[in-house]
C-alpha positions in Angstrom: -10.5 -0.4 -24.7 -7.5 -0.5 -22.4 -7.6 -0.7 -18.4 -4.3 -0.2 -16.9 -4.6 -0.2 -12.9 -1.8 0.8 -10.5 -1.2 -1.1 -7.8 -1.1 2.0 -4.9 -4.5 3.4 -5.8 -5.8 -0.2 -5.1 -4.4 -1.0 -2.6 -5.1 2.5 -0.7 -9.8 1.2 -1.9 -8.8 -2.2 0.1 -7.1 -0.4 2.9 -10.3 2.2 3.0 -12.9 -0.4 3.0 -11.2 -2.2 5.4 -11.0 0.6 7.8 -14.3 1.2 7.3 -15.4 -2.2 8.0 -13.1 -2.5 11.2 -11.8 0.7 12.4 -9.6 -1.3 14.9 -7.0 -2.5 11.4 -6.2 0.7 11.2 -3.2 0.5 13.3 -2.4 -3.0 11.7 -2.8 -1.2 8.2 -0.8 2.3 9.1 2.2 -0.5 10.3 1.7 -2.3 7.4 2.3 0.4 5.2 4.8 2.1 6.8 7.0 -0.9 7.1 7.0 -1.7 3.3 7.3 1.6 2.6 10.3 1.8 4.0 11.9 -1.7 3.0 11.0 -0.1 -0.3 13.2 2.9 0.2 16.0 0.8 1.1 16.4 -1.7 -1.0 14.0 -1.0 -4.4 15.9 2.2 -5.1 18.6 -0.5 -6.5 16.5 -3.1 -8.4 14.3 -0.1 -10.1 11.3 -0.3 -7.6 9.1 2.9 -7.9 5.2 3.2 -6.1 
């Protein structure tokens, strides 16, 4: 039996449970994202980076 885990879903269950825990990271965790998201759209589309 094979598991093969992506790393988005994951990290989106950490992110949840964390909000859940402490609904004041969710600002911290909206940034968070946002900001690599967008590193990722400007400099992973030339090394083959794909979420």
């Amino acid at each position: 039996m094979t598991l093969t885990v992506s790393l988005g879903p994951v990290i989106a269950l950490i992110a949840g449970i964390l909000i859940l825990v402490m609904p004041r990271l969710l600002n911290y965790i909206v940034a968070i994202y946002l900001i690599v998201i967008g590193l990722l759209g400007l400099f992973g589309s030339t090394h083959g980076v794909h979420i």
